[in-house]
N, C-alpha and C positions, 0 to 999 in steps of 0.2 A: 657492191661492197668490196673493199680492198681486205686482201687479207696476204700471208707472204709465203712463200714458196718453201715447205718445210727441208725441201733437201740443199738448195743455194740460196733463199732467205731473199732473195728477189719479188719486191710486193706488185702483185695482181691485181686486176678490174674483173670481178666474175662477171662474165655475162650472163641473161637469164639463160637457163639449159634445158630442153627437153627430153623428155625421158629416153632414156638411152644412149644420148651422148656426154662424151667424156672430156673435161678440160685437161687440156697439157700445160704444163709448164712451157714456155716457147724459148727459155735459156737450157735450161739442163731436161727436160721433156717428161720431169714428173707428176705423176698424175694428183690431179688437183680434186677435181668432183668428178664422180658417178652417180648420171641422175637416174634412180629405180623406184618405182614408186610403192614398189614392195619390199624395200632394204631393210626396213628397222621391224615388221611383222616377221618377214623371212628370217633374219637374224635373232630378233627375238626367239621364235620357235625352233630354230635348231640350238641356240642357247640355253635355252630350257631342256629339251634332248639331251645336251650334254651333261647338263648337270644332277637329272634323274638317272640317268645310267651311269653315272659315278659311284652310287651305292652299291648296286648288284657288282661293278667290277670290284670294287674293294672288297666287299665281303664273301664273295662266294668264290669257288674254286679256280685258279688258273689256269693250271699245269695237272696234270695227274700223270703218274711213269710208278712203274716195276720193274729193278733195275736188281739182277742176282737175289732172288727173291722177297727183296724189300720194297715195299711199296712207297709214296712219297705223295703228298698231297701241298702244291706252293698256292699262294695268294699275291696280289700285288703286296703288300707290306714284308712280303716271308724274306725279300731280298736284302730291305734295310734290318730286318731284325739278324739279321746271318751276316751282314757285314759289320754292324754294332759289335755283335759277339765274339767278331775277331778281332777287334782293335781298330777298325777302320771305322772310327766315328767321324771325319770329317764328311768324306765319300755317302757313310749312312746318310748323313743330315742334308746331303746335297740330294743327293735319289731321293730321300722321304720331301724332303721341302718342292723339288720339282716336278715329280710323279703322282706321287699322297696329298700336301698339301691344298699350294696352289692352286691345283685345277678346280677344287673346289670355292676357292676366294674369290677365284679368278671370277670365272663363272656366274656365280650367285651374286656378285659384284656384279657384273655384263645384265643379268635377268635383274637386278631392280634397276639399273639405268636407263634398261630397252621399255623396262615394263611402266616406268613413271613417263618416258617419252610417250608411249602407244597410249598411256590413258591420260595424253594431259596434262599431267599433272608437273608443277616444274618446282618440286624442295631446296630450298637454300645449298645444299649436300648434293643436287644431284652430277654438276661438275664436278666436286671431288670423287665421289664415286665414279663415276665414269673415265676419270683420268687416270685412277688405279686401276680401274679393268682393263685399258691399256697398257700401261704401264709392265701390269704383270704379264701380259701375250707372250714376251718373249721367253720369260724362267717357267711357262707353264708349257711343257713337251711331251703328251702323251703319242700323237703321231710319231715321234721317236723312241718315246718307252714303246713304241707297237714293233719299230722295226728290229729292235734289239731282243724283245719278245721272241721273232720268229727267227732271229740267227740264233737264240739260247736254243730254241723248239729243233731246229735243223742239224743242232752240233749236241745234241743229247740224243735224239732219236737215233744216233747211228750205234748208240753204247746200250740203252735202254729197250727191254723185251715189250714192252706196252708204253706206248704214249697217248695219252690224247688231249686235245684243250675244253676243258670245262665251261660252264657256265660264264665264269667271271672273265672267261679269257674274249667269249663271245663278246659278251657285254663291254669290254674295253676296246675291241675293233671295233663296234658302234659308237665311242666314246671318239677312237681318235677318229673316225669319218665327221663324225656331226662337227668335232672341235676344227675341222680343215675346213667345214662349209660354213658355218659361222664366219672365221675369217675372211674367208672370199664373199660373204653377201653383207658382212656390215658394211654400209658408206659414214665413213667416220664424219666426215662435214654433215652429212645430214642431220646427225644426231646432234654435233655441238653446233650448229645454227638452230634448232628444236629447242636447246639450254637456252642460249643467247644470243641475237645475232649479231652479226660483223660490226664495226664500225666504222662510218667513213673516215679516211685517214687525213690529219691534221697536219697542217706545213710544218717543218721541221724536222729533226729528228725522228726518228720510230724505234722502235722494237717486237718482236715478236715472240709469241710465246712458247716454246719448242715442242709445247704437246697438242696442243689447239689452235695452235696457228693464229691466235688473234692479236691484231696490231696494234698498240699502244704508244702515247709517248715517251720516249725517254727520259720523261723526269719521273715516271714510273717505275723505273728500276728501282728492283729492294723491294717491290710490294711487292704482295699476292696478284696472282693474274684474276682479272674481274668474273671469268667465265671458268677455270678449271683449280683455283686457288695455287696456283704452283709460282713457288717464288718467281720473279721476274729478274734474268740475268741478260746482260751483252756478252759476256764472255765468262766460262768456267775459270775460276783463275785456278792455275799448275796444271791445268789438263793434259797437256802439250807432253810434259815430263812424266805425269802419273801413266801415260798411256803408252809411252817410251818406255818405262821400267817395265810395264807388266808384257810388252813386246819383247824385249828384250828376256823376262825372265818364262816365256811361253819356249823363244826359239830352243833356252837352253836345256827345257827341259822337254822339250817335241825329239830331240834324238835318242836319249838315254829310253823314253817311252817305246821307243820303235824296235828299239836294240834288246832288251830285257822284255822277259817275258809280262804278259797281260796279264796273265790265272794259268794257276797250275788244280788240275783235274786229279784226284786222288780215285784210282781202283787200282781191286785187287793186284798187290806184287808189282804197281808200278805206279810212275808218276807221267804225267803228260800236260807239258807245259805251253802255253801256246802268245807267240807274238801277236804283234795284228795282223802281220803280213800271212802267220800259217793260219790264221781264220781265215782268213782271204782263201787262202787257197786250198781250204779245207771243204769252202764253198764251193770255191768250182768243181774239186775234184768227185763232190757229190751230186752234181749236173747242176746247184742249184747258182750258176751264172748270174740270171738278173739280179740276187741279193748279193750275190759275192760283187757284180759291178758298184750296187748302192753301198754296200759297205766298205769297198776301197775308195769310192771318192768322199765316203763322210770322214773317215779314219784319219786318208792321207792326202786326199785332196784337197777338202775343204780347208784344214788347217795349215796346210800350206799357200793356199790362195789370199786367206787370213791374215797371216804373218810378213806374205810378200805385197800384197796389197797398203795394209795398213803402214807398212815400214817406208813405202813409197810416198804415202802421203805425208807421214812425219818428219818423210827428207824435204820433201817439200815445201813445208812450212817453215820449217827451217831457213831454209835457204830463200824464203819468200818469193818463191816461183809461181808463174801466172801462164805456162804453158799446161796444155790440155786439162784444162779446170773441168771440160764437161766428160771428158773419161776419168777422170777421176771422182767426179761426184757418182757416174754410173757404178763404176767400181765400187765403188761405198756403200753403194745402194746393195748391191750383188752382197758384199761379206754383210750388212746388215741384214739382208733377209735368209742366208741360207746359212749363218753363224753356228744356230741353237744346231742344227744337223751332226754336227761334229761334237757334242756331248751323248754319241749312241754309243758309244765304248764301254763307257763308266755304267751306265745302264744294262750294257751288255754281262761284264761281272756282277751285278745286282740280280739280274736274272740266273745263272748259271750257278752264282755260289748255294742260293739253297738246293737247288737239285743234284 
């Protein structure tokens, strides 16, 4: 069955594959199929995992500290409700939508699409379902709400007489492991050849459909894709530009972020304000290194890789350039997947301001 290459759109002949081995793309070297024959069980049940231990994290305790004789008890929600109450309702709504929400849609979206696959069963709905449980993987970051967790947990214990993590705090480092193995054991092809399979491809024209990968003719464009319902496009029109402004208005404000302070820390008779840079080094200077390394390349690396990356490629389209197309696409591939990494800041204030 043909289907096309979701990272350079170069259409494919799968051969049959046995368990274990893995198709490359043979232009840009992205992986096509992982054949397992426990993927969609496996993924199934650590997606079920995740989404039963989403309760206990949200409702029970996170954080607990005694800090100048007042005690303080946070929950996952305690950070958007203390950001709401200072004015920072866009930030609230961002943390509560990615942290709060999500993981639950996400999730309970993932366990009916794994679970109608495992029994069979194939409803009108289960492409679209399954294309939003995708779709949301990336706005859904609780392995980041965890690392932001433990730089709040690290930059309070040095002020606070009693810390310790609760129940709920347990329960959501079970949350972001299951939600990190889910990812790694879904095989996404398995599932949508499960919905529908391939079809063979027709002389002419093609197109592909950017979430599902399945091939159609181009007098198809404009409709619904047959297997995951998502509009069918050749090209986003204004992309090029939309992605230019919002490049453009990230660099300008990625220096003034760096420059001005993060959060400022209110105790007694004083104020202490902190960059990202003096987190950083706030880390080390407390031995705790390995997170002080993860949280200067999420801060400042990542979103500089980001911005240097993607700016390269929008020179390049421009100027309709056809040198190193396959480090570019790897590139792409790299800020695609290690993107969400660099929203643990804003997280990081979410944590810290109720404590």
């Amino acid at each position: 069955m043909t289907i096309a290459c979701p990272d350079c759109g170069t259409l494919q002949q799968l051969p049959v594959l046995r368990r274990g081995d893995i198709a490359l793309c043979p232009r840009c070297d992205a992986r096509l199929e992982r054949v397992n024959a426990r993927s969609v069980s496996a993924a199934l049940a650590c997606a079920l995992t995740t989404l039963l231990l989403l309760f206990p994290a949200n409702l029970l305790t996170l954080f607990s500290l005694r800090i100048f004789g007042i005690s303080v008890q946070t929950r996952l929600g305690s950070g958007v409700i203390a950001l709401a109450d200072k004015g920072w309702v866009l930030l609230a709504l961002m943390v509560g939508a990615s942290a709060l929400v999500l993981p639950f849609v996400r999730y309970g979206l993932l366990v009916l699409a794994l679970g109608c696959v495992q029994l069979g069963q194939r409803p009108r709905w289960l492409g679209r379902v399954f294309r939003w449980a995708i779709l949301l993987d990336r706005w859904t970051m609780p392995e980041v709400f965890l690392i932001a967790c433990a730089v709040g947990y690290a930059r309070i214990a040095s002020q606070a007489s009693i810390i310790f993590v609760g129940a709920g705090g347990y329960c959501f480092v079970g949350v972001a492991v299951m939600a990190m193995l889910s990812r790694a054991l879904l095989d996404r092809r398995t599932v949508w050849r499960a919905i529908a399979s391939e079809r063979v491809a027709q002389p002419g024209a093609v197109l592909s459909c950017t979430v599902c990968d399945l091939v159609v003719p181009m007098s198809e464009e404009g409709k619904d894709c047959p297997r995951c319902a998502l509009k069918l496009r050749a090209r986003w029109p204004g992309s090029w530009a939309r992605t230019l402004a919002l490049v453009i208005a990230a660099l300008l404000l990625y220096i003034p972020a760096n420059i001005f302070p993060m959060s400022v820390t209110y105790y007694p008779g004083r104020l202490q304000s902190y960059r990202i840079v003096d987190g950083v080094m706030a880390l080390f200077g407390a031995g705790l290194w390995p997170l002080g390394v993860l949280v200067s390349c999420t801060s400042i690396g990542i979103p500089v890789m980001k911005l240097a990356g993607l700016g390269w490629c929008l020179l390049s389209v421009q100027q309709h350039s056809t040198r190193y197309l396959r480090l570019k696409t790897h590139f792409y591939r790299i800020i695609d997947e290690a993107g969400r990494w660099s929203s643990v800041d804003p997280f990081i204030i979410a944590v810290i301001v109720p404590l």
